[in-house]
PLY file of the C-alpha trace (Angstrom):
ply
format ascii 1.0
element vertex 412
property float x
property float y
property float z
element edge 411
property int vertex1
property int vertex2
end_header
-10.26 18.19 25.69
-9.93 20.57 22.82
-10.57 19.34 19.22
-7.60 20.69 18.16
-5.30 18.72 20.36
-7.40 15.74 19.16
-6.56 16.75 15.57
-3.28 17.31 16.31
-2.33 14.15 18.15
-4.48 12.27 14.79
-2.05 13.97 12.73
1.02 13.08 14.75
-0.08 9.61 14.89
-0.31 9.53 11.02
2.87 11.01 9.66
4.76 10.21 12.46
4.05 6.59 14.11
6.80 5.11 12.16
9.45 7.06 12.85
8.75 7.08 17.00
7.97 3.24 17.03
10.93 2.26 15.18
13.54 4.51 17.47
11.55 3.47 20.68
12.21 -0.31 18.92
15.72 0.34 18.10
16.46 1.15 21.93
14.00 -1.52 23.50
15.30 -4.39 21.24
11.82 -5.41 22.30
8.77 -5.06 19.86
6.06 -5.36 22.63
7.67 -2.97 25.06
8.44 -0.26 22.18
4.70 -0.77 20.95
3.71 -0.09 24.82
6.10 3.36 25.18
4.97 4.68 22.08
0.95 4.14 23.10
1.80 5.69 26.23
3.55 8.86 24.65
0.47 8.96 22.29
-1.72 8.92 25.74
0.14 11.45 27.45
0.59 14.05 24.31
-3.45 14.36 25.18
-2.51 15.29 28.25
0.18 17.28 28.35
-0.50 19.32 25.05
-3.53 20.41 26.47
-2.04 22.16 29.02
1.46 23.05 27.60
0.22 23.54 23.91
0.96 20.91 21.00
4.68 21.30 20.22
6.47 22.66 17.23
8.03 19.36 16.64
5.33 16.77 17.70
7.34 13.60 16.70
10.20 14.65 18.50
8.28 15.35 21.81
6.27 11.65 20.86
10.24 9.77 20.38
11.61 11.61 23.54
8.48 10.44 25.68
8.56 7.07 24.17
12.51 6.50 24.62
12.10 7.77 27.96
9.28 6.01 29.35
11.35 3.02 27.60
14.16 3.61 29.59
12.06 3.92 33.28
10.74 0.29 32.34
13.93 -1.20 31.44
15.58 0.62 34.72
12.75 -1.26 36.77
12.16 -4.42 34.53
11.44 -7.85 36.03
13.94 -10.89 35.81
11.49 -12.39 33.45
11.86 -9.25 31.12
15.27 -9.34 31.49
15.51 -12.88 30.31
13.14 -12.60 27.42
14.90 -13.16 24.18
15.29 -9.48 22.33
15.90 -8.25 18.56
19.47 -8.85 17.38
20.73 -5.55 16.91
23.73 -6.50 15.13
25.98 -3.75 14.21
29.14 -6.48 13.23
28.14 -6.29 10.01
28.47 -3.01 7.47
25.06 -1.82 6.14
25.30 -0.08 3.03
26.40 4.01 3.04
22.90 5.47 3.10
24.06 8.56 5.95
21.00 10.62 4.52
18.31 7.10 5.32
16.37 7.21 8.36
17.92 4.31 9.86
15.67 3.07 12.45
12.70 2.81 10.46
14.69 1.07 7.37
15.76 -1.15 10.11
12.18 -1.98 11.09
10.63 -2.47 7.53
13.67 -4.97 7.09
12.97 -6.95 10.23
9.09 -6.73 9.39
9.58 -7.93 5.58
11.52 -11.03 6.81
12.03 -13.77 4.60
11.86 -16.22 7.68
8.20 -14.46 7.97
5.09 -16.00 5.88
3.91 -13.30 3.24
1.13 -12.17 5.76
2.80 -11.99 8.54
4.80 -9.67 6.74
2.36 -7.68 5.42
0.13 -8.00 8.85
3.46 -6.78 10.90
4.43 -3.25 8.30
0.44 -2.54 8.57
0.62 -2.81 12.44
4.20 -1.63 13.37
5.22 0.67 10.44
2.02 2.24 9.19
0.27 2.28 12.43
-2.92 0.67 11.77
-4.53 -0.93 15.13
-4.92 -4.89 15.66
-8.53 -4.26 14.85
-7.71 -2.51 11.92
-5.43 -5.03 10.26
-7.93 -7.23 10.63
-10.64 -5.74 8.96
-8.51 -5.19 6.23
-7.82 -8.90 6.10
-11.25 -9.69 6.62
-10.43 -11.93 9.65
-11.45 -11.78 13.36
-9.06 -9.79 15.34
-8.56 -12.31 17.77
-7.33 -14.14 14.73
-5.36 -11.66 13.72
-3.57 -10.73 16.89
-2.40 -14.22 17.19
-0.92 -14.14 13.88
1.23 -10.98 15.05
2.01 -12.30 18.23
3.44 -15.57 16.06
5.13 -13.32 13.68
7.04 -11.60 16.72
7.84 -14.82 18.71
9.86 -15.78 15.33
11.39 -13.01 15.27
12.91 -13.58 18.38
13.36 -17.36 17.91
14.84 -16.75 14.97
17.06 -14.21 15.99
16.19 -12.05 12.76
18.66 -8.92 13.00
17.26 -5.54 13.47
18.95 -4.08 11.19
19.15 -3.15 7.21
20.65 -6.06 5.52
24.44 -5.79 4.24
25.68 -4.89 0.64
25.67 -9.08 -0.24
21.86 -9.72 1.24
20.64 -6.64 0.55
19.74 -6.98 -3.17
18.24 -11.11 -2.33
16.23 -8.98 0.36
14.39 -6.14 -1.28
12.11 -7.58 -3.42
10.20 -8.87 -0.33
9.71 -5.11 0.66
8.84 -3.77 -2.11
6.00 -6.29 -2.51
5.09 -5.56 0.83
4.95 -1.75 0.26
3.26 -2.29 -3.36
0.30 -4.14 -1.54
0.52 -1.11 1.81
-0.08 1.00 -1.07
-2.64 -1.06 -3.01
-4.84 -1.41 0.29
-4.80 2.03 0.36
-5.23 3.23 -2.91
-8.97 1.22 -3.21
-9.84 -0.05 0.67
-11.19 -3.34 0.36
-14.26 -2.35 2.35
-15.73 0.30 4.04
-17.25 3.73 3.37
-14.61 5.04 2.03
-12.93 4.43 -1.04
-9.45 4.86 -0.28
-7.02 5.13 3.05
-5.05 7.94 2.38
-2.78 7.08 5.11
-2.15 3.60 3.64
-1.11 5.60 0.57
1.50 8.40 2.24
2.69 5.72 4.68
3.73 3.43 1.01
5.61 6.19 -0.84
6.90 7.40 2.13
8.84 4.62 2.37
8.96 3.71 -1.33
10.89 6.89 -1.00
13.23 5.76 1.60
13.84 2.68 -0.58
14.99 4.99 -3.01
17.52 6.70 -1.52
19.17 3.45 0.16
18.75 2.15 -3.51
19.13 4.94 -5.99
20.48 3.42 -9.14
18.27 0.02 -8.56
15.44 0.11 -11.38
12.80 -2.37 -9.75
13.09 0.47 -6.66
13.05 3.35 -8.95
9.74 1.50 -10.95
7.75 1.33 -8.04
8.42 4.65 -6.74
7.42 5.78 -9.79
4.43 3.69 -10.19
2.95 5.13 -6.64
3.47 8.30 -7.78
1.64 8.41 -11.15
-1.26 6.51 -9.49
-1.70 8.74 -6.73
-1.37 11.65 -8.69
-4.88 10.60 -9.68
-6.27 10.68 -5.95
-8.14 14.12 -5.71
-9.76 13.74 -9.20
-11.21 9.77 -8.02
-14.38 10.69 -6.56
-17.03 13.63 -7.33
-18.01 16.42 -4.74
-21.20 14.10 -3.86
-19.07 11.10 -3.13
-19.46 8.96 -6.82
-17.00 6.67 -8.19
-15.36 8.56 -11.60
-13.57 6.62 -13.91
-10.33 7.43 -15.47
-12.89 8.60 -18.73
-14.29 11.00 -16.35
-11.84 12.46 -14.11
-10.87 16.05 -14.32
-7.60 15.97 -15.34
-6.55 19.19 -14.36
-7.05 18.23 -10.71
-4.19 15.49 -11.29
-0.90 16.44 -9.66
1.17 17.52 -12.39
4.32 17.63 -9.98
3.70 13.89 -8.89
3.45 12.73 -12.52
6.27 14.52 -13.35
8.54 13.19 -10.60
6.76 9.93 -11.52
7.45 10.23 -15.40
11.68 10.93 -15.01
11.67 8.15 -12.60
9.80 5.26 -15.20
12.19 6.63 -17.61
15.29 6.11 -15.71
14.47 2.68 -14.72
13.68 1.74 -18.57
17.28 2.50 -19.35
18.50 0.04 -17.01
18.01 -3.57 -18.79
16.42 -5.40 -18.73
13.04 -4.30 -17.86
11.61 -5.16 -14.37
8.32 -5.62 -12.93
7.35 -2.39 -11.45
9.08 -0.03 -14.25
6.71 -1.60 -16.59
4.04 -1.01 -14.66
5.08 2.41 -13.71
5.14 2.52 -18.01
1.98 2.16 -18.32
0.74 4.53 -15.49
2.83 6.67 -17.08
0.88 6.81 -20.63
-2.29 7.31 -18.93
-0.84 10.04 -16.91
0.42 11.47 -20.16
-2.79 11.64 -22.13
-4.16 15.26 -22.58
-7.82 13.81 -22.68
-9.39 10.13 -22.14
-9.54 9.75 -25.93
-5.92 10.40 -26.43
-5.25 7.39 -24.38
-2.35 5.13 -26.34
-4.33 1.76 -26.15
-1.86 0.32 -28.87
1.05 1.06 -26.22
-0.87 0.06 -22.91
-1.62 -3.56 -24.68
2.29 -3.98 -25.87
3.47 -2.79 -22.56
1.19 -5.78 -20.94
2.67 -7.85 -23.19
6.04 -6.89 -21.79
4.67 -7.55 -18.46
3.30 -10.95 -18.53
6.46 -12.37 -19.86
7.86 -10.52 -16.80
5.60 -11.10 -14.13
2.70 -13.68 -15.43
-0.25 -13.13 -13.38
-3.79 -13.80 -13.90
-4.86 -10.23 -12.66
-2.23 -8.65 -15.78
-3.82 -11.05 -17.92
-7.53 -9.59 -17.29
-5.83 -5.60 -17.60
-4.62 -6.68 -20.69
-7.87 -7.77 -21.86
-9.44 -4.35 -20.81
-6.77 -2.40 -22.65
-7.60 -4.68 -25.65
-11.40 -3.49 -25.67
-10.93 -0.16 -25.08
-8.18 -0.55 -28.49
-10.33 -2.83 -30.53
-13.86 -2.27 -29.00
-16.15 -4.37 -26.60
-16.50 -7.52 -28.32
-12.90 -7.60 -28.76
-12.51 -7.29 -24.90
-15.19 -10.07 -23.97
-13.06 -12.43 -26.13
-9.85 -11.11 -24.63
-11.48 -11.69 -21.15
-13.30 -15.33 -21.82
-10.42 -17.22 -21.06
-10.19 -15.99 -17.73
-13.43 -17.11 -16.32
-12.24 -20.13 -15.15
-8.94 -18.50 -13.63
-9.04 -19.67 -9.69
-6.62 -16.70 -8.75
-9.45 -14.73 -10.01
-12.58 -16.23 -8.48
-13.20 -13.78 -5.85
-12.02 -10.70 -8.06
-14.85 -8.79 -8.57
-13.56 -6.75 -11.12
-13.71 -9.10 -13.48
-17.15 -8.96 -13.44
-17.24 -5.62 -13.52
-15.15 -5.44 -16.77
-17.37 -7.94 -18.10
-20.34 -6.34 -17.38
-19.23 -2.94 -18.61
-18.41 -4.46 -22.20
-22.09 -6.20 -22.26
-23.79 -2.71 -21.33
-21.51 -0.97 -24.35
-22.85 -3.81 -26.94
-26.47 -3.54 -25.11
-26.83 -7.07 -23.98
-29.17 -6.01 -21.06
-29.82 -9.02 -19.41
-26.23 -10.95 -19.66
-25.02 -7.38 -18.21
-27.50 -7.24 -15.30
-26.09 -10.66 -14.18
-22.30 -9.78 -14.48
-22.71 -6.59 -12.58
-24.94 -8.59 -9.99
-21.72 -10.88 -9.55
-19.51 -8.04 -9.08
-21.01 -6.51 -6.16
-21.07 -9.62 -4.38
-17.47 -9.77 -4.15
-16.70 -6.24 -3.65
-17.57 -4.77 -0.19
-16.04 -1.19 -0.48
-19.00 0.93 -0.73
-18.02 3.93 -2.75
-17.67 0.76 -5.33
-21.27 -0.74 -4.72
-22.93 2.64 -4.71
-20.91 2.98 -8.48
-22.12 -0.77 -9.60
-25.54 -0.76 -7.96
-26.62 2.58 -10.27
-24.73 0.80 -13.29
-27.30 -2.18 -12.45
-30.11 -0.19 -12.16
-29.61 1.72 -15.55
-29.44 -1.64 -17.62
-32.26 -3.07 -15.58
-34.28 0.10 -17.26
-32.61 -0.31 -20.10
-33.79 -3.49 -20.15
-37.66 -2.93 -19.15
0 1
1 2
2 3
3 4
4 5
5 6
6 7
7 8
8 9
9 10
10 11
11 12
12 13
13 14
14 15
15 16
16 17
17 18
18 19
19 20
20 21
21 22
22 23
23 24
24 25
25 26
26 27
27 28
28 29
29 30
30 31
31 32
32 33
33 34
34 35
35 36
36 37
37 38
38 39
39 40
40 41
41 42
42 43
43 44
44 45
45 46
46 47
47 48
48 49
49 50
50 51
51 52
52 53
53 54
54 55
55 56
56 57
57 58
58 59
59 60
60 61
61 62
62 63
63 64
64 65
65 66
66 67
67 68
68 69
69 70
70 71
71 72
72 73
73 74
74 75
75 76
76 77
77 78
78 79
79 80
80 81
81 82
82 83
83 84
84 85
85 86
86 87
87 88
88 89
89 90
90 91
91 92
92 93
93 94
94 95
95 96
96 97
97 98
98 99
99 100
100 101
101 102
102 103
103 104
104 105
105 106
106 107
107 108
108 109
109 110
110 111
111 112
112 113
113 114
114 115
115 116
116 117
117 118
118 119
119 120
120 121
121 122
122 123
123 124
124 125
125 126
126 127
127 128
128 129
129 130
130 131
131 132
132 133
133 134
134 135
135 136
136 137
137 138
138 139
139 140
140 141
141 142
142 143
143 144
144 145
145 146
146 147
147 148
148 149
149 150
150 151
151 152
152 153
153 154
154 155
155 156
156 157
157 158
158 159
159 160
160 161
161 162
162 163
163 164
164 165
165 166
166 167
167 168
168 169
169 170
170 171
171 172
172 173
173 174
174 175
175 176
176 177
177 178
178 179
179 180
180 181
181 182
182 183
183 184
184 185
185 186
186 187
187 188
188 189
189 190
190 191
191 192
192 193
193 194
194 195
195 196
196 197
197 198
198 199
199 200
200 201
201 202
202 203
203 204
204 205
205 206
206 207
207 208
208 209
209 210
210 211
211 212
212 213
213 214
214 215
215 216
216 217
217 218
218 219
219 220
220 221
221 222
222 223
223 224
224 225
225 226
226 227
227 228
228 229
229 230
230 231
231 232
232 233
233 234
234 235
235 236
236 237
237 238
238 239
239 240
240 241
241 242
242 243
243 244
244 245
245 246
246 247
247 248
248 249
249 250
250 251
251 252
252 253
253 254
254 255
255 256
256 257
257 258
258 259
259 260
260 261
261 262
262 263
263 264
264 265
265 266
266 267
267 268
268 269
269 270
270 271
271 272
272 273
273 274
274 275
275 276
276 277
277 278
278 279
279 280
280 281
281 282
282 283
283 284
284 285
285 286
286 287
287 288
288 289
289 290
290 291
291 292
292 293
293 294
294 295
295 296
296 297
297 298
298 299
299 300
300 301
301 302
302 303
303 304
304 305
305 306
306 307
307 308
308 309
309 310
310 311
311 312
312 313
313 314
314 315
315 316
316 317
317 318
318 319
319 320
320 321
321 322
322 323
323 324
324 325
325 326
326 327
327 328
328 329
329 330
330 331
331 332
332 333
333 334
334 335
335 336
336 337
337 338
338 339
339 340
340 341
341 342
342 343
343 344
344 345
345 346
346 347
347 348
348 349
349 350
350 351
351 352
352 353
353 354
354 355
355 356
356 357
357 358
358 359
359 360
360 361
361 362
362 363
363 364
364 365
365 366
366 367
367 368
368 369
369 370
370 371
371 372
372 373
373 374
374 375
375 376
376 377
377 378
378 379
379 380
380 381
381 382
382 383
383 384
384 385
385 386
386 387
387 388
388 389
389 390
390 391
391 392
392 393
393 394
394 395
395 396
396 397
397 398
398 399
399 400
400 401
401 402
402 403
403 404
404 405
405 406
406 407
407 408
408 409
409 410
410 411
């Protein structure tokens, strides 16, 4: 088998998983069997494109062999799949005008994102079902066994059908209660991917696309809605940053030591009108606050330029908003990089006994960074020791372990 059908077939599988699982669902009414039509279409594409040639339009080729395969199983299906209790698909009631949305998947990031659904489960279900990711890889991401794992998704879809949770995107009077549950969701797809929790690698890039891609289709259902706009917004000016993250021989850079030329200046400015329009909408939400302060990094010429003054009121704004232990230690890293590293150890002190932020290893980190910039060697040494033992992404050990070693010299 040729590499390049491999590729291809990778690719397809990437930007286009989504879209063929959530029209196979659409016409299955049955999670399972769509999930089992789309691997097969994935299986045969293998096949079949190495003999015919990979398509111009692989994800139409990969819906039309999942819908038909789909349709040979339902033609033949047992009595017992016949009986089996499917996804309401209940068109009674009016969905809001959104002609230009991509209905089916809207449709399955709604029934995935759930409010009958533990968080989790709703996160565990868009990783699996709208972005792709395998059983196994859910899992690792959770940092559970996959046997665990798969029995929380096989839960999560017995409740959907027990339930009877629509397939479908909610109407004009739920739809407003119901989208702050996906956005959360998609704000944490995106998070997962922006820093992967472990492995080699420092980010998924997948994770990423697959979050603004349907941040994106958020938009456009929800246009004139400032929490959407925000977090649109907010993905964009932080993965504007993504090329510039990591040096040609794999090293963690800081913001301080990014090129910022490699930043996408069409991203940040997509990113910038966005934040803006959803500040003129009052009052302020979660996500356009946050997409503020992306914003004034993304803005600064040069790391020294950076409005500290402005990042530490917009906080402010944001813990009244949204109080969270994890904005609370932010804050207190914008406050020593306004009013210098003391400043920031006092800012951070309080925190240390935070439970939320127990296994947060960038606290530690920040704490550790402000004793190397006042030279306490030794207190430093032990906070950056701390830090890698709760962080397991690599490209983030490799950057603490050589911060370690120079204070440990420094030190000696």
């Amino acid at each position: 088998m040729s590499e390049d059908v491999v590729a291809a077939v990778a690719e397809a599988h990437r930007r286009e998983w989504a879209r063929v699982f959530a029209t196979t669902a659409a016409l299955t009414r049955d999670l399972d069997l769509a999930e089992e039509c789309v691997q097969d279409a994935y299986a045969r594409a293998l096949v079949v494109w190495e003999q015919d040639g990979v398509p111009d339009r692989p994800g139409a080729w990969l819906t039309t062999a999942a819908r038909n395969r789909a349709r040979d199983v339902r033609r033949h299906e047992s009595v017992f799949r016949r009986t089996m209790p499917l996804l309401v698909a209940d068109e009674s009631v009016p969905g809001p005008d959104h002609a230009t949305v991509e209905d089916d998947r809207l449709r399955l990031v709604f029934t995935c994102c759930h409010p009958a659904l533990a968080p989790e489960a709703q996160v565990a279900l868009t990783l699996r079902f709208v972005c792709g990711l395998s059983t196994a890889e859910v899992a690792h991401l959770f940092l559970i066994q996959e046997s665990a794992m798969a029995a929380r998704i096989t839960r999560a879809k017995k409740k959907i059908s027990a339930a009877r949770i629509p397939y479908r995107v909610p109407g004009p009077d739920q739809l407003t209660d119901r989208v702050g549950a996906v956005l959360d969701v998609i704000h944490l797809v995106f998070t997962t991917g922006h820093t992967a929790p472990l492995g080699g690698r420092l980010d998924r890039p997948d994770l990423a696309e697959s979050a603004i891609r349907l941040a994106r289709m958020m938009h456009v259902l929800m246009p004139n809605d400032a929490e959407v706009s925000g977090l649109l917004a907010l993905l964009l000016l932080i993965d504007a940053h993504s090329d510039a993250r990591v040096s040609a021989g794999g090293r963690l850079l800081l913001l301080s030591e990014q090129d910022r030329s490699r930043w996408n200046a069409d991203m940040i400015k997509e990113g910038v009108a966005l934040v803006t329009q959803a500040l003129r909408r009052q009052p302020p939400t979660r996500y356009a606050v946050q997409a503020a302060i992306a914003a004034v990094h993304a803005e600064a010429p040069t790391w020294p330029d950076t409005d500290w003054s402005e990042i530490v009121a917009l906080y402010d704004v944001l813990l009244q908003l949204w109080p969270s232990p994890v904005v609370a230690l932010n804050r207190a890293v914008g406050i020593g990089f306004r009013d210098g590293p003391a400043a920031g150890l006092a800012a951070l002190d309080p925190l240390l006994d935070e439970p939320a932020l127990a296994p947060y290893g960038y606290l530690s980190a920040a704490r550790a960074d402000f004793l190397r910039q006042l030279r306490a060697w030794g207190p430093a040494a032990e906070a950056y020791q701390e830090a890698l033992a709760l962080t397991d992404n690599q490209v983030e050990r490799d950057f603490l372990e050589a911060r370690l070693s120079s204070v440990r010299a420094a030190s000696a």
